[in-house]
C-alpha positions in Angstrom: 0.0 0.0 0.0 2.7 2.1 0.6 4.5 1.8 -2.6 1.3 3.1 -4.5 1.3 6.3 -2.7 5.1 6.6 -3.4 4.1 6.4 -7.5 1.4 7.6 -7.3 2.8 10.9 -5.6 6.0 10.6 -8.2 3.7 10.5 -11.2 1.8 13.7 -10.0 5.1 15.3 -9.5 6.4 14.2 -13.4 3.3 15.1 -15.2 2.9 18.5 -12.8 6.4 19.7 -13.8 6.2 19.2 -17.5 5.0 22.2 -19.7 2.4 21.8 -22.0 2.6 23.9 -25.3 -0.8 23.6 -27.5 -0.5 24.5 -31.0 3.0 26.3 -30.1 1.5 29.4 -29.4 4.2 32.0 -28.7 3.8 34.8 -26.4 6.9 36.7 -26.5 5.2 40.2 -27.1 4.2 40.2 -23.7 7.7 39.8 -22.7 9.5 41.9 -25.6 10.8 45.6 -24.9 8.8 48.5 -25.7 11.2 51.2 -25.7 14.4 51.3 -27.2 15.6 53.9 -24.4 15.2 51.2 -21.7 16.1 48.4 -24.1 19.3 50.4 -24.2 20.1 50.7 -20.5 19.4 46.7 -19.8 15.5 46.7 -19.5 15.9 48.8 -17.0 12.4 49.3 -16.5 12.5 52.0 -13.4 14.7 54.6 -14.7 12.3 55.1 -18.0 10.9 58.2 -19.2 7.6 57.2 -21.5 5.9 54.0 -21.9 4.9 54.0 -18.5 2.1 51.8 -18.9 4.7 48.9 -20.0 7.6 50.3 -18.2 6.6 51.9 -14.4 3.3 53.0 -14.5 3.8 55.1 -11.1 6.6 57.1 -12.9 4.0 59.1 -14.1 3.0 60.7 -10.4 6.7 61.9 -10.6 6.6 64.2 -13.4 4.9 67.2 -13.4 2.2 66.3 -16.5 -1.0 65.1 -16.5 -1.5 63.8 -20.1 1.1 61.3 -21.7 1.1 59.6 -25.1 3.8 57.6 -26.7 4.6 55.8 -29.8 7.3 53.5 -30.2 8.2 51.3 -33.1 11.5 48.3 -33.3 12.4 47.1 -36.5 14.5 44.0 -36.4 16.7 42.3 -39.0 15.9 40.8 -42.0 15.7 36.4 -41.7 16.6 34.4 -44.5 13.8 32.5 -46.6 11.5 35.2 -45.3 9.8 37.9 -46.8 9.0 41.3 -45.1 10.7 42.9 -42.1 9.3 41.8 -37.8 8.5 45.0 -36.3 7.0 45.4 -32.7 4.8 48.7 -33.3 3.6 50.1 -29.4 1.2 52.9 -28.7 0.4 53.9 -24.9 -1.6 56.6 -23.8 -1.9 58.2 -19.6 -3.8 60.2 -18.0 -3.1 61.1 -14.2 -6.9 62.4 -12.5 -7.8 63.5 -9.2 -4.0 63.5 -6.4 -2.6 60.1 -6.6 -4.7 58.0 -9.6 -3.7 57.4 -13.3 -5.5 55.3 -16.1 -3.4 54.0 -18.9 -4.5 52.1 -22.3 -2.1 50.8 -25.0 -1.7 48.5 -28.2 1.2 46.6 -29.2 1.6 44.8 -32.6 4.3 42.4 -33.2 4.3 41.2 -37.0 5.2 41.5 -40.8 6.7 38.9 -41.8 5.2 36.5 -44.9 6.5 32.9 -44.7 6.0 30.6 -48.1 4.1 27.3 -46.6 4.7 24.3 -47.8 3.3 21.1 -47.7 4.6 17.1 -46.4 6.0 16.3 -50.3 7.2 19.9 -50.3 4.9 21.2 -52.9 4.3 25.2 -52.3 0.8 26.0 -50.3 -0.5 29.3 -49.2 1.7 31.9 -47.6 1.3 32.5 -44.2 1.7 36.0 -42.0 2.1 35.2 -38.6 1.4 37.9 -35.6 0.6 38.6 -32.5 -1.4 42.1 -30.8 -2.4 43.2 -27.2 -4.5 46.1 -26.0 -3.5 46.6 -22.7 -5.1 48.9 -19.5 -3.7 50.1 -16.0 -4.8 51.9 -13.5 -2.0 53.8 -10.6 -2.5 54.8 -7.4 
């Protein structure tokens, strides 16, 4: 009896540390920089100046404005056996009310490329334009 607690216990701990991936969906937008000023100081997130939605939303009560809107677009090199150029295009808008709140909104687009599909005998399918987008909202106090 004891021995079936023991696997069972190890097969829970197997199967509960094993990551499942369905369809290989690929969030790295969430993750990606949104500023090439902080991308440049080592995702240094605190010492930005803009993007405070994605970057420190409570920067905002530390500059004397009440309105902020910033655009931000990364272009990155050109793959092989791809056509078009990945960009990550960013748009953030903030708006700091009453003493101590802020409301934020912001859009972030990561795409552009076109990648010729194929099929199993290699004969040429339909092309494919993969991409991901966000709208994103905070709130500061």
């Amino acid at each position: 009896m004891k021995s079936k607690h023991i696997i069972i216990i190890a097969c829970v701990a197997l199967f509960g540390a094993t990551q499942a991936n369905a369809q290989g969906q690929d969030l790295s937008i969430l993750t990606a920089n949104t500023d090439a000023r902080t991308a440049a100081m080592g995702n240094a997130l605190v010492a930005a100046k803009g993007m405070y939605l994605y970057n420190n939303p409570s920067a905002l009560f530390g500059v004397d404005k009440k309105f902020t809107a910033d655009v931000s677009a990364s272009l990155y090199e050109k793959e092989e056996n791809v056509e078009g150029t990945f960009g990550l295009y960013t748009a953030a808008v903030g708006y700091k009310f009453a003493k101590r709140h802020a409301a934020f909104a912001g859009f972030r687009y990561a795409g552009g490329l076109k990648i010729k599909g194929y099929d199993m005998l290699g004969e040429p399918t339909k092309d494919y334009k993969p991409y991901n987008w966000t709208i994103d909202f905070g709130y500061a106090i």
